[in-house]
C-alpha positions in Angstrom: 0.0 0.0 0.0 1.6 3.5 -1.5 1.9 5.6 1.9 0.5 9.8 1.2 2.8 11.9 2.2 1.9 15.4 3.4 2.4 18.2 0.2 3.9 20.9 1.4 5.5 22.2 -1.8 3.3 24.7 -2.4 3.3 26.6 1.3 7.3 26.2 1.1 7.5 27.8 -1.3 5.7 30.8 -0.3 7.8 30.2 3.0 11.1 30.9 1.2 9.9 34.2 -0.4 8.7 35.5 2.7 12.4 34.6 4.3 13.9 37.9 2.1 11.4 39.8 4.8 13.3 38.8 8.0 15.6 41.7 9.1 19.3 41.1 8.9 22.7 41.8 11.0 22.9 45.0 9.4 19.1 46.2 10.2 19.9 45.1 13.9 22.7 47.2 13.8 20.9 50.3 12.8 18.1 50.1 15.2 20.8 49.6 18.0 20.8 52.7 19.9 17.6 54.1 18.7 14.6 55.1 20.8 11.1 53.5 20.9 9.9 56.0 18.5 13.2 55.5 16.3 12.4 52.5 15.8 9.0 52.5 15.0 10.2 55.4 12.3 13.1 53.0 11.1 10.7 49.8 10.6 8.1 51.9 8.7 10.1 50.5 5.9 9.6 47.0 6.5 7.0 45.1 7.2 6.4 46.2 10.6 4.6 49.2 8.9 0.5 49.2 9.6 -1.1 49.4 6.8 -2.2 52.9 6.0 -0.3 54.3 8.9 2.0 57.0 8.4 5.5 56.0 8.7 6.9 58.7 11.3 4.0 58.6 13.6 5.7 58.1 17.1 3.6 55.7 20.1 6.4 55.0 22.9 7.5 51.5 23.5 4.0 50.3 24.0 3.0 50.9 20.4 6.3 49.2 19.4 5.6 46.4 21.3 1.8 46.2 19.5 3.5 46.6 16.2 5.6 43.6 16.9 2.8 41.7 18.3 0.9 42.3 15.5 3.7 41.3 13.2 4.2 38.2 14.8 0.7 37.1 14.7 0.5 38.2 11.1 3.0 35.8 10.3 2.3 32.8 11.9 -1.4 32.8 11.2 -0.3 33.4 7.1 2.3 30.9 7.5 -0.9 28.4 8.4 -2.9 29.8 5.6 -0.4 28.2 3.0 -1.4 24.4 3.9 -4.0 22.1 3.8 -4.8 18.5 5.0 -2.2 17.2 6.7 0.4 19.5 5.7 -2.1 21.9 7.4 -2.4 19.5 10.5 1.4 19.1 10.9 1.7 22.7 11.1 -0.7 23.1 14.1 0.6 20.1 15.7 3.8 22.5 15.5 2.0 25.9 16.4 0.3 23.8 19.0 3.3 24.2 21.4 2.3 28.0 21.8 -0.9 27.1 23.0 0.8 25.4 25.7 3.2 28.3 26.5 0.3 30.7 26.7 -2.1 28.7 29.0 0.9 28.3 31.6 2.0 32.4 31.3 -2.0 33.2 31.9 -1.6 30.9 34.7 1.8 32.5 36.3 0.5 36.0 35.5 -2.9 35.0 37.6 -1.0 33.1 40.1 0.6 36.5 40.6 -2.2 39.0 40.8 0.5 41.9 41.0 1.3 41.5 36.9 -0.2 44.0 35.1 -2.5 43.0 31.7 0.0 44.8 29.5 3.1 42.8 31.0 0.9 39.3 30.8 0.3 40.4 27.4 3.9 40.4 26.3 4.6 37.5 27.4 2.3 35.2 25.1 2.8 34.4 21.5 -0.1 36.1 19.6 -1.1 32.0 17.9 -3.5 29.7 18.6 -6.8 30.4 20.5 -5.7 31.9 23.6 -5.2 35.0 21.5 -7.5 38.7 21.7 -10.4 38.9 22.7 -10.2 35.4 24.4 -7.3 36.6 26.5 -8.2 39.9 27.7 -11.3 38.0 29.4 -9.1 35.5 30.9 -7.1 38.1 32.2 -9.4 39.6 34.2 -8.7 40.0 37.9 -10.3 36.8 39.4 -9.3 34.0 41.5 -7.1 31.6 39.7 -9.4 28.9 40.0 -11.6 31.2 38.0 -9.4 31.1 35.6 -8.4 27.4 35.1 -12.2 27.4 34.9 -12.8 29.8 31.9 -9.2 28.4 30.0 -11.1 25.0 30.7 -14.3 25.8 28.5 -12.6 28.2 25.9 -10.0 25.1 25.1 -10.5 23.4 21.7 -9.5 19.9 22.9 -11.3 18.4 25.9 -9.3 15.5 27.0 -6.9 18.5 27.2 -9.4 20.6 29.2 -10.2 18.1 31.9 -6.0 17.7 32.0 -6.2 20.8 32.9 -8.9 20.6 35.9 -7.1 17.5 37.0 -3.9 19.3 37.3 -5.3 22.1 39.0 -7.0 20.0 41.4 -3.7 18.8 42.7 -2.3 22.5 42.5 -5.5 23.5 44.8 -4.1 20.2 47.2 -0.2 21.7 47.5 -0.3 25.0 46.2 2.9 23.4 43.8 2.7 26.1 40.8 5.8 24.4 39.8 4.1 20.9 39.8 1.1 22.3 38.1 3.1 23.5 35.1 4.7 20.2 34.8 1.8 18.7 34.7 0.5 21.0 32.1 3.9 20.4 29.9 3.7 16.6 30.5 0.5 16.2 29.5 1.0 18.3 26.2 4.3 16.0 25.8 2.2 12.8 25.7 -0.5 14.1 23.3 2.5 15.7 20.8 4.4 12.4 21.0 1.1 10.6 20.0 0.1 12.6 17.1 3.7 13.0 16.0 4.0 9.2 16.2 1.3 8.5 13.8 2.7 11.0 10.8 5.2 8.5 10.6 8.2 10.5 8.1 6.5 13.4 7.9 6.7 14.3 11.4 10.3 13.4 12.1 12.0 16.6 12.3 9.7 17.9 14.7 9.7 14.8 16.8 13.9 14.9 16.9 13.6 18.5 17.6 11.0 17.4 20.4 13.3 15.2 22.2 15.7 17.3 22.2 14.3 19.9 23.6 13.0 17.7 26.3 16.2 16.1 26.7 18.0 19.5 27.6 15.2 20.5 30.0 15.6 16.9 32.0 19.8 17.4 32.1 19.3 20.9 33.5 16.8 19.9 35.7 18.9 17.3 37.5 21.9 19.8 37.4 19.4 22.1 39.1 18.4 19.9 42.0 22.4 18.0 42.2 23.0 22.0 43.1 19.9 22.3 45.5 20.9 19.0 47.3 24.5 20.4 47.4 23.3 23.7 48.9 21.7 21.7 51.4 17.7 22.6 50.1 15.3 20.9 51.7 12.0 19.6 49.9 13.5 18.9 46.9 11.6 17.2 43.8 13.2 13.9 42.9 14.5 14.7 38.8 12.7 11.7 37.8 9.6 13.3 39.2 10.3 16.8 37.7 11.3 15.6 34.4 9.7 15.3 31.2 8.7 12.0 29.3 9.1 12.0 25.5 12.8 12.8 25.1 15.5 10.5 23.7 17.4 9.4 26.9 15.2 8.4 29.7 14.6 10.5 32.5 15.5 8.1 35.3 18.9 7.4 33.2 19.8 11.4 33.6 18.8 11.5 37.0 22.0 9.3 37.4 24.2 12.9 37.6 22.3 14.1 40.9 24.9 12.3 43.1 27.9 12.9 40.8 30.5 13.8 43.1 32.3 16.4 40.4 31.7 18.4 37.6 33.8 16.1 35.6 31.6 12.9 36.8 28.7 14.6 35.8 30.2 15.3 32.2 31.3 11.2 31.9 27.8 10.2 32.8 26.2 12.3 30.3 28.8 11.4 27.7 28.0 7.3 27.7 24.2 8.4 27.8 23.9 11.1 25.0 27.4 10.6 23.1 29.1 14.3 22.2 26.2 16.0 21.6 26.7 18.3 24.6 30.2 18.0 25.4 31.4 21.6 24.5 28.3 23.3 26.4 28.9 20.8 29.5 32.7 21.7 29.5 31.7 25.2 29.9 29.7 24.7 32.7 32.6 22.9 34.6 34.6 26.0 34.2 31.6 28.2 35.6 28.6 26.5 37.4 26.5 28.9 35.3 23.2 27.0 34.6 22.1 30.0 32.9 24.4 30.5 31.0 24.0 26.6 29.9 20.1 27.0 29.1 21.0 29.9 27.2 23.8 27.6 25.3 21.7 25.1 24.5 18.7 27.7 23.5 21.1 29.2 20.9 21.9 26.6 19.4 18.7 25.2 18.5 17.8 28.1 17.2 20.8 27.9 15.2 20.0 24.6 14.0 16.3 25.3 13.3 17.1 28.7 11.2 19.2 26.8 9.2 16.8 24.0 8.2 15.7 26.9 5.7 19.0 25.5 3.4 20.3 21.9 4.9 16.6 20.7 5.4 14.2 19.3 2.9 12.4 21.8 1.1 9.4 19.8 1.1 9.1 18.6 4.2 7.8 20.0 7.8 11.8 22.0 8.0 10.9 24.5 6.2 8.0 26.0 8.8 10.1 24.5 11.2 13.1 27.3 10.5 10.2 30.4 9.2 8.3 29.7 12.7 11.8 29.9 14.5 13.4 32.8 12.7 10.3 35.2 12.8 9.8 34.1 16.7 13.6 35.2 17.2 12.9 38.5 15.2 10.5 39.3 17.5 12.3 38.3 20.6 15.4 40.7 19.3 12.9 43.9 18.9 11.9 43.3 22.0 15.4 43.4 23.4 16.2 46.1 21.6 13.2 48.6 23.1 13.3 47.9 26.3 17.3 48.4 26.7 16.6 51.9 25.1 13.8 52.5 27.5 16.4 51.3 29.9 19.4 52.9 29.3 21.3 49.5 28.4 24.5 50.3 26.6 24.8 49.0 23.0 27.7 46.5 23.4 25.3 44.8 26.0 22.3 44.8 23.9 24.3 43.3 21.0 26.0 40.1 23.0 22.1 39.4 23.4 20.9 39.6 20.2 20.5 36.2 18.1 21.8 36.9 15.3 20.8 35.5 11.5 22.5 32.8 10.5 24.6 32.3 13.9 24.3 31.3 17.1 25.1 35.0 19.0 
């Protein structure tokens, strides 16, 4: 029996002509230093211009955060325009992770009755359902369980939904927000690894980039609490218990570096489990202890990898929305960056060791 493959030939290929849009080094470099309102003047000429809007009209940082908003949405929701059938259904499946990300910063930014609309705002990715008008009423002050409630009944999937409630119920029993996110995340884990499962070929690059991802979180999750128990921490979560399922290397194999005496143990462990993959990033944190700095390490360099699916990937294959998705998220992310170190006095030279650069991995 012939197996159909998803088409995405035609979507690609709109994909790759929007790719001449994405700002470069040299467009970074001219925004750096500029104000809010320079900004907005200096991407009048791109596609970060409204329609119809006149292209020196000035609005502050908060208008430059809605143009970017707006911009990313755009995207995104165009991007999903160019498929169908189950091109169109691998694309959610990919989208579908912003979903996620959004019900858990509604449920931080409620758990913390202190953060304003705006800032809640700014933290979601404008894709999906739990986009405007949905999230404004979401965001209402109310109590959180009020909220689990109404992000219950406005979610598309209900076996999701009563996740969810479930999850919450136990949140309600500790008060764990941690444990209710990981809940949330696990649950969205199972459900991806599922889906992704039954597309077979089609759905192998996000699945490898799925495990991966999960994969990093578990290691730096049992680096986290192999520091906690070495700080002497009390109450700690077992890794096993706060890791993800659904990566590569199990997660009760890469608890094994919790009660690694040394640095250098901790690097042989994770060297017979996952081979070289992290060896230069793991090397680094010997030298500084900065688990930061080695999120931020391995952040980089998936980005990195994604981006570049746009030439080493298959051009007819889920890599393609893979790397536009990726590079117009990081856009975003580096406007961002650059208007609030100009509302914030951030020298240049620091703003620019944070950008993500085009085509590299700082």
């Amino acid at each position: 029996m012939r197996i159909r493959h998803a088409d995405f030939d035609y979507g690609n290929t709109r994909l790759r002509a929007r790719k001449g849009d994405l700002l470069n080094n040299a467009a970074y470099e001219h925004l750096l230093g500029e104000d809010a309102d320079g900004m907005l003047r200096a991407l009048a000429d791109t596609p970060y211009a409204p329609p119809g809007e006149a292209a020196g009209r000035a609005g502050g940082i908060r208008r430059l955060h809605l143009v970017i908003r707006s911009r990313l949405a755009g995207s995104l929701e165009e991007m999903r325009s160019f498929y169908s059938g189950r091109a169109r259904e691998l694309v959610d499946v990919m989208l579908s992770r912003f979903d996620i990300h959004n019900v858990i910063a509604v449920l931080r930014a409620r758990a913390h009755p202190e953060t304003s609309v705006n800032d809640a705002l700014a933290a979601l990715v404008p894709v999906g359902w739990l986009v405007e008008p949905v999230v404004r009423e979401v965001l209402r002050p109310r109590e959180l369980a009020g909220v689990v409630d109404l992000l219950a009944r406005r979610m598309p999937d209900r076996e999701q939904a009563g996740a969810l409630r479930a999850a919450f119920g136990e949140y309600e029993r500790t008060g764990d927000l941690a444990a209710l996110e990981r809940s949330i995340l696990a649950d969205h884990a199972a459900r991806l690894s599922g889906r992704l499962e039954s597309a077979g070929r089609d759905g192998a690059t996000l699945v490898r980039f799925g495990q991966r991802e999960i994969d990093e979180h578990n290691l730096v999750v049992a680096l986290r609490l192999r520091d906690a128990i070495a700080s002497g921490a009390q109450g700690t979560v077992p890794a096993a218990d706060a890791a993800l399922a659904g990566g590569s290397i199990p997660p009760a194999a890469l608890a094994m570096i919790v009660p690694a005496p040394t640095p250098a143990a901790v690097v042989a462990t994770v060297g017979r489990l996952a081979g070289g993959i992290w060896q230069a990033a793991l090397e680094q944190w010997t030298a500084t202890g900065d688990l930061h700095g080695l999120q931020r390490t391995f952040e980089r360099a998936a980005i990195a990898d994604a981006t570049a699916l746009f030439t080493t990937g298959d051009p007819l294959t889920i890599d393609i929305p893979l790397a536009f998705t990726t590079a117009v998220q990081v856009e975003a992310r580096n406007l961002r960056l650059l208007g609030e170190a100009a509302v914030r006095g951030i020298p240049p030279e620091v703003v620019r060791a944070e950008l993500v650069r085009p085509g590299g991995r700082a």
